[in-house]
N, CA, C and O of each residue as an XYZ file, in Angstrom:
276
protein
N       0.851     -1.161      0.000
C       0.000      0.000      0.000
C       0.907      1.236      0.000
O       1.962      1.176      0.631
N       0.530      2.496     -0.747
C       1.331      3.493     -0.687
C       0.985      4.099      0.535
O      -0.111      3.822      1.022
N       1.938      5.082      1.259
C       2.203      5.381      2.192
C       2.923      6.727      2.057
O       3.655      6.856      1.076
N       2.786      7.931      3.075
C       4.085      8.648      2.512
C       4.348      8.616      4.205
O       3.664      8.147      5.114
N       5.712      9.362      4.200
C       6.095      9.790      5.549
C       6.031     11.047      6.224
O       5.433     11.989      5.702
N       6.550     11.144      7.255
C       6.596     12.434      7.839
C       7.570     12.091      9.047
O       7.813     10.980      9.520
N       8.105     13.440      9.456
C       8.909     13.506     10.868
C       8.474     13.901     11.963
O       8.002     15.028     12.112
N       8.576     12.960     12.969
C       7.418     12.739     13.943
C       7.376     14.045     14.867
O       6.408     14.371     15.553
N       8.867     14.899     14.748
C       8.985     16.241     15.766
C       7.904     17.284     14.989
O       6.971     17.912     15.488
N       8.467     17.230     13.288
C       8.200     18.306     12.947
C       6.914     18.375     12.046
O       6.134     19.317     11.907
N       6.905     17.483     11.634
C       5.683     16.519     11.230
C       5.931     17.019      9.185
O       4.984     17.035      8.399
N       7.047     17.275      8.886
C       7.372     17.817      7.682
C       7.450     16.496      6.741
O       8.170     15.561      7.092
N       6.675     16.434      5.506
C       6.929     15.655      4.342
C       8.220     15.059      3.966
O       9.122     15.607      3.333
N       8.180     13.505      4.581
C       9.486     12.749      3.696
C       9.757     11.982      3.161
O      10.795     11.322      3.129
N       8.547     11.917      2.457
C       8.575     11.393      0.654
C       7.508      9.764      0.777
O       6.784      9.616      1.761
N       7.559      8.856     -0.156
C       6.170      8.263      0.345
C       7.189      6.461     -0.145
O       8.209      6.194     -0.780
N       6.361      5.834      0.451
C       6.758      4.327      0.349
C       5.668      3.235     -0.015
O       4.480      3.428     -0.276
N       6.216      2.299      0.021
C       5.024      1.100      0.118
C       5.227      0.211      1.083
O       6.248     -0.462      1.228
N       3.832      0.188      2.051
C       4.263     -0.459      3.090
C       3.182     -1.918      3.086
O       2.068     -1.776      2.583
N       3.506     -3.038      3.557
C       2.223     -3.830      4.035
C       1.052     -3.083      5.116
O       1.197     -2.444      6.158
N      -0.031     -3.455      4.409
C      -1.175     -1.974      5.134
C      -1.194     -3.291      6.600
O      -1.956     -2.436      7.051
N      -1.144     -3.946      7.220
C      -0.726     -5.051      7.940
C       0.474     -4.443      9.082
O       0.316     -4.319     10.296
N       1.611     -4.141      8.332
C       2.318     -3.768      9.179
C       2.310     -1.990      9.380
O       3.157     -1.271      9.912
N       1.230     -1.700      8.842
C       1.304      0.254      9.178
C       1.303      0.399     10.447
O       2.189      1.014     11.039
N       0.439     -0.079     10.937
C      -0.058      0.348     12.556
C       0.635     -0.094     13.394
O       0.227     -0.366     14.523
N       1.853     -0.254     12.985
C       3.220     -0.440     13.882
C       4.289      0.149     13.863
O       5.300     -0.003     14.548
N       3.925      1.195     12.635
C       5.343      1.790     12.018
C       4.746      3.498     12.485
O       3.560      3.777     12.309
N       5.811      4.616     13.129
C       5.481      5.402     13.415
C       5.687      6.523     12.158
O       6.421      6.302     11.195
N       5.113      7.434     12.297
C       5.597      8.730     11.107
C       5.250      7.966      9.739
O       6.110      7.563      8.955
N       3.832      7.822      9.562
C       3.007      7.349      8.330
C       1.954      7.090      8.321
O       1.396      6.393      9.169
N       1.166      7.872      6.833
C      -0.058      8.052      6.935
C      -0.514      7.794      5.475
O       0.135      8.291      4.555
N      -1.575      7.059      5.242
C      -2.092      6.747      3.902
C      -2.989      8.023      3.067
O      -3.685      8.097      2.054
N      -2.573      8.837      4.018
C      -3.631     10.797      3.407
C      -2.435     11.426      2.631
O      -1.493     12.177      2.882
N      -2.885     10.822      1.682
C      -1.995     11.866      0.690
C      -1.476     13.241      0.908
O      -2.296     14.077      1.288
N      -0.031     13.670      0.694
C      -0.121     15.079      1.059
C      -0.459     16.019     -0.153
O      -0.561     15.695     -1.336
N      -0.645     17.560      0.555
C      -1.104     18.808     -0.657
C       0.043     18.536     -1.254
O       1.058     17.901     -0.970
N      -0.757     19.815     -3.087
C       0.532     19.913     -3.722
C       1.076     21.699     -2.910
O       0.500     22.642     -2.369
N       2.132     21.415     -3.189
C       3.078     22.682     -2.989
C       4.141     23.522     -4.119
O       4.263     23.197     -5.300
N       4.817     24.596     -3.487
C       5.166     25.249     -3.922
C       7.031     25.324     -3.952
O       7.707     24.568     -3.255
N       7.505     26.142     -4.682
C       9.200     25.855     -4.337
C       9.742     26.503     -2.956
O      10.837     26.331     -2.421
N       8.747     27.228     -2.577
C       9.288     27.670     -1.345
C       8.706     27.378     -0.178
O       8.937     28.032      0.839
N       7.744     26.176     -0.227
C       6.651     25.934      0.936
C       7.119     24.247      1.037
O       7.947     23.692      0.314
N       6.497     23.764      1.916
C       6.597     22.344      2.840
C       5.117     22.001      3.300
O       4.203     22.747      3.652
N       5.177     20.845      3.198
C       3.858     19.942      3.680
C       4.220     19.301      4.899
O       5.165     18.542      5.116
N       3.344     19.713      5.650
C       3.391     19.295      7.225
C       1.878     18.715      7.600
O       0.773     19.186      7.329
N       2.283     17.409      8.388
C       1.078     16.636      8.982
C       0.615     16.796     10.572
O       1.526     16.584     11.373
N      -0.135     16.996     10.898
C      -0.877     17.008     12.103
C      -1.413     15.937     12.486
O      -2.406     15.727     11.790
N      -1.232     15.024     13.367
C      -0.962     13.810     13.554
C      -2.414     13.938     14.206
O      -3.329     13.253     13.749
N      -2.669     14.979     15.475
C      -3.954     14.988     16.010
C      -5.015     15.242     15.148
O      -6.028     14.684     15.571
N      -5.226     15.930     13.984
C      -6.132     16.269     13.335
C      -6.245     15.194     12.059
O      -7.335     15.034     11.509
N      -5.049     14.463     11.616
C      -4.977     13.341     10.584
C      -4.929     14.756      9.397
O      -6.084     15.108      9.158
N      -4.346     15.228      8.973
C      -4.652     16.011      8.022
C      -3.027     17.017      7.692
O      -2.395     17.545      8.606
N      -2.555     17.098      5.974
C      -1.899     18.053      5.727
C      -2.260     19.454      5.770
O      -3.406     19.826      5.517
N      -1.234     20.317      6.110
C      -1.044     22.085      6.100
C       0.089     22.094      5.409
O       0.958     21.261      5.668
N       0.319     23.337      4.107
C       0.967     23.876      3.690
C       1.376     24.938      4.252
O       0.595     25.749      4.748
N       3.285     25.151      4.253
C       3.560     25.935      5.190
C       4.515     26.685      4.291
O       4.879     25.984      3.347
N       5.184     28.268      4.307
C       6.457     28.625      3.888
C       7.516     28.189      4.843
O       7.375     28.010      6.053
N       8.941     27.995      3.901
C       9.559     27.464      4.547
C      10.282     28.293      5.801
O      11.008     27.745      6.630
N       9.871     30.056      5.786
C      10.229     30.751      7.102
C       9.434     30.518      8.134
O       9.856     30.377      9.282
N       8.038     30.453      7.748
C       7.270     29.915      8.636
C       8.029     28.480      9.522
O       7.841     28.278     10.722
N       9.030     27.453      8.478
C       8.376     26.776      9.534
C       9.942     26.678     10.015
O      10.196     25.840     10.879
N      10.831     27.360      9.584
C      12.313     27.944     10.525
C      11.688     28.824     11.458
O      12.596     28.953     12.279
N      10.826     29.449     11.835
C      10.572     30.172     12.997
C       9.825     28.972     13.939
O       9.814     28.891     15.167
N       9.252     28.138     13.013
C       8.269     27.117     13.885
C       9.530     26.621     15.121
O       9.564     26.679     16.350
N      10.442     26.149     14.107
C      11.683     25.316     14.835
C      12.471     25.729     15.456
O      12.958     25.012     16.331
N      12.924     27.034     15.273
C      13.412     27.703     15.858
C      15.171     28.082     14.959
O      16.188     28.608     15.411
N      14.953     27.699     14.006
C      16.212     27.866     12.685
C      16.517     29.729     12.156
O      16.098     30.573     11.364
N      17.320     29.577     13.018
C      18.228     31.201     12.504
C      18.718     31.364     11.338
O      19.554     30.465     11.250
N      18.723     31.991     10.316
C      19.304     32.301      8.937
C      20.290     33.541      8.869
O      20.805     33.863      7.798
């Protein structure tokens, strides 16, 4: 089953796999909800409580993290 990922701190898009839908619900940081499309300067981020992608700029989400430029 396709799958994509995410990072469980930041919850940012990291790219998608195929997993046994069997073994999903054991594997952390993956979700069968497709993410949005985006932009060259934006990021797809998952909300784990809500089950759902947000499109973010990527200063947005260096301030999220706390990333100095």
């Amino acid at each position: 089953m396709k799958a994509y990922m995410f990072d469980l701190e930041s919850g940012m898009y990291q790219g998608e796999v195929y997993e046994d839908a069997n073994l999903m619900k054991y594997v952390d940081g993956i979700t069968t909800i497709p993410p949005l499309q985006y932009g060259d300067d934006e990021v797809v981020v998952f909300d784990q409580n809500e089950q759902k992608w947000s499109v973010k700029t990527i200063s947005e989400m260096r301030k999220i993290l706390g990333i100095v430029t």
